[in-house]
C-alpha positions as CSV (number, residue, x, y, z in Angstrom):
1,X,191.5,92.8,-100.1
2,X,187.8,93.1,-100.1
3,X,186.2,89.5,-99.6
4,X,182.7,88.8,-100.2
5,X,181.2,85.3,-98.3
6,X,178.1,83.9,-99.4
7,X,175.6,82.6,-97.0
8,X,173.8,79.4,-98.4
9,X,176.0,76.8,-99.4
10,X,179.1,78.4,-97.4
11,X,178.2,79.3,-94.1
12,X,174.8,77.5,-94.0
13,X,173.7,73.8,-95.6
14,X,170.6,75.1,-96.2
15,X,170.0,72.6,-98.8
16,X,169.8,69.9,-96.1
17,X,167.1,71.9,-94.6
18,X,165.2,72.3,-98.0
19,X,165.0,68.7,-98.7
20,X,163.3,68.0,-95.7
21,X,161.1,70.2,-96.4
22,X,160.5,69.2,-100.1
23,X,160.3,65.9,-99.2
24,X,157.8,66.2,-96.7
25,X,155.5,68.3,-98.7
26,X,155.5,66.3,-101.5
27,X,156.2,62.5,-100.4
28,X,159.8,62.5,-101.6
29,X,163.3,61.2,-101.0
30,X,165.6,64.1,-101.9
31,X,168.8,64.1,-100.3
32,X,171.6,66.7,-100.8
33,X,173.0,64.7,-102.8
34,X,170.5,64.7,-105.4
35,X,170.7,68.3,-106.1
36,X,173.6,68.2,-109.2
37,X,172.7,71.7,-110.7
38,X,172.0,75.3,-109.4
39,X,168.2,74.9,-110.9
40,X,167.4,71.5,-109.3
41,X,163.9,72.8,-109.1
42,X,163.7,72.5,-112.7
43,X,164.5,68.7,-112.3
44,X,162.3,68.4,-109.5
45,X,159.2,69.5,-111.9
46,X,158.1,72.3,-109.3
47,X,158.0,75.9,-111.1
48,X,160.7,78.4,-109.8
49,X,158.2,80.1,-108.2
50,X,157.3,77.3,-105.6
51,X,160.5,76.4,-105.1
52,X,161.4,79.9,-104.1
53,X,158.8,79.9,-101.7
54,X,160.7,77.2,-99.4
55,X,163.6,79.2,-99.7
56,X,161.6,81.8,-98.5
57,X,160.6,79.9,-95.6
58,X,163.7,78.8,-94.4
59,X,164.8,82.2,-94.8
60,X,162.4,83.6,-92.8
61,X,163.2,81.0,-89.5
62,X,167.0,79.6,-90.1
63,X,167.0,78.0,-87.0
64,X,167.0,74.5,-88.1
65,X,169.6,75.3,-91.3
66,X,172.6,73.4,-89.9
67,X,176.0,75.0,-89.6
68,X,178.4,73.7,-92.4
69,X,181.7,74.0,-91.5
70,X,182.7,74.3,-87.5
71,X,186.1,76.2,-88.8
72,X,184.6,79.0,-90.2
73,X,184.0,81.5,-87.2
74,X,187.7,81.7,-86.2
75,X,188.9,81.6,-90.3
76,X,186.4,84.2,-90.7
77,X,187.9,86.3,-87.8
78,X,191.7,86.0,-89.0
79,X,190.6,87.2,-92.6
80,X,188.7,89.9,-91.3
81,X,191.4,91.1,-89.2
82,X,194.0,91.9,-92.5
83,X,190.9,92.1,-95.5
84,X,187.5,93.8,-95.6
85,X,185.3,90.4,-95.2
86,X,181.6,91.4,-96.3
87,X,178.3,88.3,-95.9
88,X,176.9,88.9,-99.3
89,X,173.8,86.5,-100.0
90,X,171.3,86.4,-102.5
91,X,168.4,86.8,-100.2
92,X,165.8,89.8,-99.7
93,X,166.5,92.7,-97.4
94,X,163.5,91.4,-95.1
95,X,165.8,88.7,-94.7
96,X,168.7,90.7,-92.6
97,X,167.6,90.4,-88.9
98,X,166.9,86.5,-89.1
99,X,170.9,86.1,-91.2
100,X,172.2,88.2,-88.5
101,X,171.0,86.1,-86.1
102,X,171.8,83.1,-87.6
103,X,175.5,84.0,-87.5
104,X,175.0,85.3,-84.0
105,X,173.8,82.1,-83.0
106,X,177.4,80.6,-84.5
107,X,179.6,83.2,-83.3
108,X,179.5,85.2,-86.6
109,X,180.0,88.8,-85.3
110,X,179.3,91.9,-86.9
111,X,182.9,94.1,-87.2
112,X,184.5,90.6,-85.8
113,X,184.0,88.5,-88.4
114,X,182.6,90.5,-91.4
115,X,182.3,94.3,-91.9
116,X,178.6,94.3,-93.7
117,X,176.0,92.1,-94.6
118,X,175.3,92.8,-98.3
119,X,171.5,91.4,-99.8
120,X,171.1,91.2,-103.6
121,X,168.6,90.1,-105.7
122,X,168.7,86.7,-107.1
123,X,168.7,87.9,-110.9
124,X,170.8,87.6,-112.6
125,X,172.6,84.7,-111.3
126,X,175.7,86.2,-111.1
127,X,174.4,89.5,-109.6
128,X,177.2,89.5,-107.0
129,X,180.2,90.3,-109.4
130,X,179.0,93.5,-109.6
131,X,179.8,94.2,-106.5
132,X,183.3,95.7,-106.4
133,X,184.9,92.2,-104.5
134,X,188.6,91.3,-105.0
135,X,187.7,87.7,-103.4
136,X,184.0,85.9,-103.4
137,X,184.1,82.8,-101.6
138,X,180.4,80.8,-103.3
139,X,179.0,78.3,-104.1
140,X,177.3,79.2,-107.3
141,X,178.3,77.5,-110.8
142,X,177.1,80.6,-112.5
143,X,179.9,83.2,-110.6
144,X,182.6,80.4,-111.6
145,X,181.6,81.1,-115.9
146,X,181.2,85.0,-115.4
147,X,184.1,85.8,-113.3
148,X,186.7,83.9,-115.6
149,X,186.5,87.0,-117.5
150,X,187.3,89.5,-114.6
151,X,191.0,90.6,-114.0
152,X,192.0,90.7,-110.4
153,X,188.9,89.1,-108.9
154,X,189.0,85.8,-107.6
155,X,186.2,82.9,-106.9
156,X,187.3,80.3,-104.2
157,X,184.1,77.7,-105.3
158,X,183.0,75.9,-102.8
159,X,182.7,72.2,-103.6
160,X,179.1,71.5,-103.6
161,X,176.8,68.6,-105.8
162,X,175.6,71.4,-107.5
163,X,178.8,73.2,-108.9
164,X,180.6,69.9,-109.8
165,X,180.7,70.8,-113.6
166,X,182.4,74.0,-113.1
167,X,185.9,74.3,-114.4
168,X,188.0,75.5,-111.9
169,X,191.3,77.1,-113.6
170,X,193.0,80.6,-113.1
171,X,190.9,82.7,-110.7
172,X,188.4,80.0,-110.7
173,X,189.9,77.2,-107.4
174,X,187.8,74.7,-105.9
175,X,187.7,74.7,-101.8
176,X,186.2,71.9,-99.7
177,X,186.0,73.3,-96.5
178,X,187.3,76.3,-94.5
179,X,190.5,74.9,-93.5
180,X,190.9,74.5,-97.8
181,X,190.1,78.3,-97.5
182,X,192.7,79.3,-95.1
183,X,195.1,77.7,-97.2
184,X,194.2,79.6,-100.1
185,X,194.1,83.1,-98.9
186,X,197.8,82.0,-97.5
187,X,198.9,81.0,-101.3
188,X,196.6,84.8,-102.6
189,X,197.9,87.3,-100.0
């Protein structure tokens, strides 16, 4: 099977990383917590613009994004072995050295633990299903709606504040960690 892993939110808390940010910036309190939807800027009264711009930032130096799941390099490896894992993110090409790195610096190999890295633009927000993916393993609300209608395509969501409204039914499951993931692929293959 052809599995597609998203960066932000799977691999990486980079919301952790934002809030600091955000918070310092603008005298704030944000924790991760406090971001319940996938345009928490909107909520936040900053224009998408500005809020891209951190993104941007963080993107540009990861190092301080922590590592979200301490599982993942050695599930990662075992699916790549029997499926074609790919890092598909939703970040700009200028982007690729720094995410390479980033996984580097976890013991995220190229042609160990994923074939490609794959970088799409952030519009539409469910840009990635048209991408030829059997499995996408992400954290975005919007994928969960969109793929429901997809035969023979699957969407392990991972649990995050921000895609708690999402029904999860059919090719739709919920995941809370890597381990979770493991399990699932078992249950798919």
């Amino acid at each position: 099977m052809k599995v597609a892993v998203d960066i932000d939110g799977v691999l990486l808390d980079i919301i952790i990383e934002y809030c600091k940010i955000f918070n310092k910036r603008y005298g704030t309190h944000y924790q991760k917590k406090d971001v319940t939807s996938w345009d928490f800027f909107k909520e936040w009264n900053i224009d998408e613009e500005t809020a891209f711009r951190i993104f941007f930032e963080i993107y540009a130096n990861s190092s301080n994004v922590p590592f979200i799941d301490s599982d993942a390099p050695d599930i990662l490896k075992k699916l790549n072995k029997s499926h074609e894992v790919s890092i598909v993110s939703a970040r700009l090409p200028e982007y690729q050295n720094e995410i390479v790195k980033k996984l580097r610096d976890h013991n995220i190999l190229h042609k160990v633990h994923y074939k490609e890295v794959i970088l799409l633009h952030h519009y539409p927000s469910d840009i990635k299903l048209r991408e030829n993916f059997d499995i996408y393993i992400d954290d975005n609300p919007n994928l969960a709606e969109s793929i429901k209608n997809l035969k023979g395509r699957t969407l392990l969501l991972y649990d995050q504040p921000w895609n708690q409204h999402s029904i999860c039914e059919n090719n739709v499951i919920r995941v809370y960690n890597w381990k979770d993931i493991a399990l699932k692929f078992k249950e798919l293959e």
